[in-house]
N, C-alpha and C positions, 0 to 999 in steps of 0.2 A: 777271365772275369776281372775287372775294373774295380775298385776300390777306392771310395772318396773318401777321403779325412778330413774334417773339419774344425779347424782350429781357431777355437775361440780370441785370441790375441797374440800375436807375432812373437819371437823368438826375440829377447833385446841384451844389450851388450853395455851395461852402468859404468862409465869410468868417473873414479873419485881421484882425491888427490895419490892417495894412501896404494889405491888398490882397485880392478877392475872388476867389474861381479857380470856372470852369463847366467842366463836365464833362459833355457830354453821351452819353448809351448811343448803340452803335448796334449794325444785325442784321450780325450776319458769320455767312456761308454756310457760312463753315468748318466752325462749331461742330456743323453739320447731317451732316457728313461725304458734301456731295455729291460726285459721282464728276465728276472732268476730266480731258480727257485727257494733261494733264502738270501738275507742278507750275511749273516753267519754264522757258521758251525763250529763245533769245537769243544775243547775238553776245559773245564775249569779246573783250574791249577790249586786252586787255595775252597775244595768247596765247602768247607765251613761254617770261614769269615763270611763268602759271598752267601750262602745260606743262611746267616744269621742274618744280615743287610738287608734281603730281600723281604724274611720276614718281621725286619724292623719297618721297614717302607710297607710292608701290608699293614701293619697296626698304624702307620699313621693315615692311611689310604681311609681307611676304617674306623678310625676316632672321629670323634664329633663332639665339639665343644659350644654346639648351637640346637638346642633341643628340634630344632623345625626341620633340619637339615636332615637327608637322607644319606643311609651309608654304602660306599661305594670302594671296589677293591681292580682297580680299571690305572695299572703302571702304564706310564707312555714309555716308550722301550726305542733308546738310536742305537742303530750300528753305524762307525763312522771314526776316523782319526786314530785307529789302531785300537778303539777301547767300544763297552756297552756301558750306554747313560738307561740306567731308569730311573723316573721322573712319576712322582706324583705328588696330591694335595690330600690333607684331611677331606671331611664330608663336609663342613664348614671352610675351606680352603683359607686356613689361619696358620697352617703350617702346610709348608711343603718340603719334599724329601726327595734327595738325589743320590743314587749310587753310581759312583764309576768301577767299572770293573778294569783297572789298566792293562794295561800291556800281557803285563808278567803275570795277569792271575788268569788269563785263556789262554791256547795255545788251539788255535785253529786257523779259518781262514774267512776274510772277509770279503765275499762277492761285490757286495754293492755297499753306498750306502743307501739308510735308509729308514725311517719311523714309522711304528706303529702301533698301538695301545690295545691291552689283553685286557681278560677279565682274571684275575689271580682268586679265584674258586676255592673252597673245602680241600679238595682235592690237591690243589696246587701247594697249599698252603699244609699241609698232611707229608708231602713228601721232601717240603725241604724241610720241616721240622727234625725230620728220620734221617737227614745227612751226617756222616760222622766225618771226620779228618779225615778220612785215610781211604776215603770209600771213590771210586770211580765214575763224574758225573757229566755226562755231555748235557749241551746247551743250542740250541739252534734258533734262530729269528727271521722268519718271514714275514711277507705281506704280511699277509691274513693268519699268521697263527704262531703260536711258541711252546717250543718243544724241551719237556726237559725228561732226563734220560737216564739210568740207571739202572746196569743191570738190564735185565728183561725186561725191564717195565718203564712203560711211558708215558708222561700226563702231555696232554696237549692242551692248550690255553688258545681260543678263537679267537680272531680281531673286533671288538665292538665300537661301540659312537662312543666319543670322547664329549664326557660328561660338558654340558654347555657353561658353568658356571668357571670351566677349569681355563677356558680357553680366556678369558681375562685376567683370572691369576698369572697363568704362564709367562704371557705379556710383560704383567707389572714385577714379576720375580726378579726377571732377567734383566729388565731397566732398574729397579732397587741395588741388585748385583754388582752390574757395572760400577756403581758411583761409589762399594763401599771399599771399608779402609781396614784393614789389620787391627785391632785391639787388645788384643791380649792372646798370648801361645800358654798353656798349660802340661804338665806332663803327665804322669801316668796318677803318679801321687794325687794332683791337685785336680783330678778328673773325679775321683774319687770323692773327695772332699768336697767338688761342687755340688756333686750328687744327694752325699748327705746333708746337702746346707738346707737343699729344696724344700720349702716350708710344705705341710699336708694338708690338704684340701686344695678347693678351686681355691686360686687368688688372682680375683678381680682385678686389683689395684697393680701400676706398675712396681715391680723391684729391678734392683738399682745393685751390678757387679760390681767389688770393688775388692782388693790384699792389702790384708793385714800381716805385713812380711812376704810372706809366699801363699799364704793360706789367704784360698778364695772366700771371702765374705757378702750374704744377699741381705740386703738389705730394705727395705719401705722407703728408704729414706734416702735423696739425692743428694752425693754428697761429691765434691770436686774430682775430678777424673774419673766417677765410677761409669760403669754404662749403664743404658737402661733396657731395660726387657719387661716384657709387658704379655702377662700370663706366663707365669714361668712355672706353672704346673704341668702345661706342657713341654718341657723338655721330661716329662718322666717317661714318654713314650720311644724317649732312646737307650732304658736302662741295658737294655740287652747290650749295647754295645758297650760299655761302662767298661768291664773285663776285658776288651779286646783290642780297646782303644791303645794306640802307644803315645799318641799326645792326641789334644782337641786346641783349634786355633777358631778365635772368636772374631768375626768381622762387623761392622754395625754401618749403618748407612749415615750419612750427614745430618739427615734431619730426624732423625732416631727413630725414623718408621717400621725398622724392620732390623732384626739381629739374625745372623746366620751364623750355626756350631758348627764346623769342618773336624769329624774324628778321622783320624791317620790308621787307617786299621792294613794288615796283612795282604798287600797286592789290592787293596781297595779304600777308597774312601767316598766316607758319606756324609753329606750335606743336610742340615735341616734349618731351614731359615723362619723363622718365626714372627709376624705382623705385633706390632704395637698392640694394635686394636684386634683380640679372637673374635669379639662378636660379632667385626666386621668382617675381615680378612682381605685378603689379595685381591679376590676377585670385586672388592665394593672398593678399592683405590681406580682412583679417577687421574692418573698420574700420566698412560698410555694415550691421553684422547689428546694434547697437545701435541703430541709427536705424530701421531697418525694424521691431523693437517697441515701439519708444517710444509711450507713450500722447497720442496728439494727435488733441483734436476734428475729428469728420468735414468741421463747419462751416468750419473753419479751411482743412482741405486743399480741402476742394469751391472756397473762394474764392479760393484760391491759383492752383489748379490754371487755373478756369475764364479768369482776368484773364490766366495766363499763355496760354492757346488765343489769346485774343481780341489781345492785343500784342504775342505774339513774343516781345517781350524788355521786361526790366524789371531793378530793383533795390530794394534796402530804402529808398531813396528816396523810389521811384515817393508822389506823393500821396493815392492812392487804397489805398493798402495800409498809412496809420498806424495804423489802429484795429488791426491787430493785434500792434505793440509789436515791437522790434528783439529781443528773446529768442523770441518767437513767431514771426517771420517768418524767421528763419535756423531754426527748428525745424522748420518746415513745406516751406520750400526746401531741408533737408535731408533730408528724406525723400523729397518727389519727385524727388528728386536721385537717390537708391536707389533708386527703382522707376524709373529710367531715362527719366523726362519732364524732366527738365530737364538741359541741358550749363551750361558757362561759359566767359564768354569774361576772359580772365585783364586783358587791355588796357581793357576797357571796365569793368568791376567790374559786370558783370552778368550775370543767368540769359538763357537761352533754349530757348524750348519744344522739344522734341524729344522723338518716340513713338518710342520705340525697339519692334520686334517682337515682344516678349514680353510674358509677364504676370510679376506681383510675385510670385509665388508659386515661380516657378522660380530667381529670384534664393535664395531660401530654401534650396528642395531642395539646389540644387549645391552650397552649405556643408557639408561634415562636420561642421564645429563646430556649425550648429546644428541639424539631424539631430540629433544626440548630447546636445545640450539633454534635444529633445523626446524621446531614448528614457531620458532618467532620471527626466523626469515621469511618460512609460506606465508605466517600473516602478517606480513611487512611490519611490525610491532619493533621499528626502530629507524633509528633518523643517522644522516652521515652530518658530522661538527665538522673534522680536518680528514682527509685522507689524502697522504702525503709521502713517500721514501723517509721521513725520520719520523712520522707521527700519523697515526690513525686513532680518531677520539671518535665514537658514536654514543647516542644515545636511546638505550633501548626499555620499553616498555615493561611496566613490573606492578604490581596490584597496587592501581593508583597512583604508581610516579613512576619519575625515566630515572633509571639508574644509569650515569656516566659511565663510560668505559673507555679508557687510554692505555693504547698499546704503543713503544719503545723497541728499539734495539736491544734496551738493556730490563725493561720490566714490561708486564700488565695487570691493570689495578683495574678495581669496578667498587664502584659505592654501597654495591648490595652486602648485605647480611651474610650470607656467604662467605663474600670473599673478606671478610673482618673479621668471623671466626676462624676460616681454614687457611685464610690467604693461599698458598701453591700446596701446600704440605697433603692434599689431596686430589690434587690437577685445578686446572682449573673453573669458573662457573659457568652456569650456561651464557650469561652475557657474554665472557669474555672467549666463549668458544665460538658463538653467533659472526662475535666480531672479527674473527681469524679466519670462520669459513668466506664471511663475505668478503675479507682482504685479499686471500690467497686465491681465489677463483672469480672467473669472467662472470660475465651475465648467463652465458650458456653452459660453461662447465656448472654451474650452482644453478641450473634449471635440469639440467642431466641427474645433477646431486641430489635434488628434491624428488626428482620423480622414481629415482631408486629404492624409495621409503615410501612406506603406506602411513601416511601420516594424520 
């Protein structure tokens, strides 16, 4: 019998000044998307920590700091890059919560990779409360279902639909992520201290991190180098970890939209990233819709994409991906980042692969804002001023006037209301998304675009 392998990109031989690097290809099954019957099995090493985690990420699954908002206990679950990512949002998707399980805290074996989101039940939630240190717990991750195992007894957890609101969150998490920066590392002491700084009750208003020597201080009041955090009565939903924690490292995004806590706990750490705005959240940032039309060769993403199946995890680093330049490789990882294939892990400064359940098209729909785009192009409800390689200026229709719009290499501005209050800080408005659909596409690619929406 005959046996064909098929290898995604040739074996190559880098010579530098210094020193020669080989790289050789090889066939991974994955790419073929054979069927196994789990992604992976295995013994938890530390189960706990990871028991405490998991049922830190149910309570935030399950919080809701939006009275309209419905509650939901539905982890997205990867196997992939030697670790398990669970991944979820509050019911309000205002905070979202990451566990990684590294290395050292399983000790099985990983089939495939591969995602998929449970429903963590009564039951589920019942038996890792009852976890103690020393107790003996397997773990397993398929398709369609999750297994956890102790003793004679087994909860099984089904695959369901990935709540609709989360699939825009995930998106804008992961692009918030990327852009942020280190701010402050904590130890075991000042974890503690944080915790008791937390004023009581809801607080509306932003509060503002800052030390007074070593001792963490919250404050109403913005004051030079403090951060800002916005609801910060939601960090109470991580007190469980408090005790376990061995340090908590604080990252914040550039335009303060979003803080993310990293606790350092026992073969695991856990992630809770927190929106400025709870009663908006993750999923009402409009951040993801400029990346999702950005005009970027298919070549680009097909190579992006493909290296990231094949390695799980990578960085602008990686040696294999300089040929396409540190402006092209954050372009390309941030798109897949919007169509939901790639997460980030904030600690390592790296992507990793992750097929979230949906197609890129439904990220689209679920935006009003750009919905609203595409119904001012159907009713031609705009005029072309310049379109040009350094300048595209239109003028598009608005209740009772044309609001300008001029897009750059280096910005895009619109006269409207909108963008005076929010300017970019939450994507940008439907003029200037109208305008980027009709720059980046033909006459017929944006006649194919139109007709894929019931508009």
């Amino acid at each position: 019998m005959d046996i064909t392998y098929r290898y995604h990109e040739p074996s190559t031989l880098t010579k530098g000044t210094d020193k020669s690097e080989l790289f050789l290809s090889h066939y991974n099954e994955s790419l073929e998307e054979k069927e196994v019957p789990c992604y992976f099995w295995g013994k938890l090493q530390a189960p706990y920590t990871i028991a405490r985690s998991l049922l830190t990420l149910s309570k935030i699954v399950a919080a809701n700091f939006m009275p309209m908002s419905s509650s939901l206990r539905d982890p997205v679950i990867t196997a992939g890059g030697g670790k398990l990512r669970l991944e979820g949002f509050s019911s309000c998707c205002s905070v979202y919560g990451k566990v990684d399980l590294l290395p050292s805290a399983i000790d099985g074996e990983f089939l495939q990779q591969g995602t998929t989101n449970v429903d963590f039940n009564t039951e589920m939630i019942s038996a890792l409360s009852k976890i103690t240190k020393n107790e003996e717990v397997f773990f397993s991750v398929g398709k369609k279902e999750v297994i956890l195992q102790k003793g004679d007894h087994q909860v099984i957890e089904k695959k369901v639909t990935l709540p609709l609101r989360w699939i825009k969150g995930m998106a804008t998490v992961q692009l918030l992520s990327a852009a942020m920066q280190q701010v402050a590392e904590l130890d075991k002491l000042q974890v503690q201290l944080l915790f008791r700084a937390i004023p009581k009750g809801d607080v509306k208003a932003d509060y503002y991190l800052s030390f007074r020597g070593k001792n963490p201080v919250l404050s109403p009041i913005n004051t030079k180098g403090s951060i800002c955090i916005g609801g910060i009565h939601r960090l109470r939903l991580l007190e469980v970890l408090r005790p376990l924690a061995q340090k908590l490292v604080i990252y914040s995004s550039p335009s303060a939209q979003a803080t993310a806590f990293q606790f350092e706990l026992s073969h695991v750490r856990f992630t809770a990233v927190l929106s400025r705005s709870f009663w908006r959240g993750f999923s009402g940032e409009g951040s993801t819709l400029e990346n999702l039309i950005e005009e970027i060769p298919v070549t680009w993403m097909d190579k992006l994409h493909r290296y990231a199946q094949i390695n799980e995890e990578f960085s602008a680093n990686d040696p294999r991906l300089k040929d396409l330049g540190s402006v092209e490789f954050k372009a390309v990882a941030t798109r897949l980042s919007a169509m939901g294939l790639l997460g980030y892990d904030l600690q390592d400064s790296c992507y990793y692969y992750r097929k979230l359940p949906f197609k890129m098209s439904r990220i689209e729909t679920l935006n009003p804002r750009y919905k609203n785009a595409l119904k001012l192009i159907k009713k031609g409800d705009y005029e072309w001023v310049t379109h040009s390689d350094e300048v595209t200026e239109t003028r598009i229709k608005g209740s009772g006037l044309f609001h300008k719009v001029m897009i750059t290499a280096e910005k895009s501005v619109c006269t409207c209301t909108w963008h005076a209050t929010h300017e970019h800080r939450r994507g940008a408005c439907k003029h200037i998304l109208a305008t980027q659909i009709l720059k980046n596409n033909t006459d017929k690619e944006l006649a194919q675009l139109l007709n894929e929406f019931e508009l």
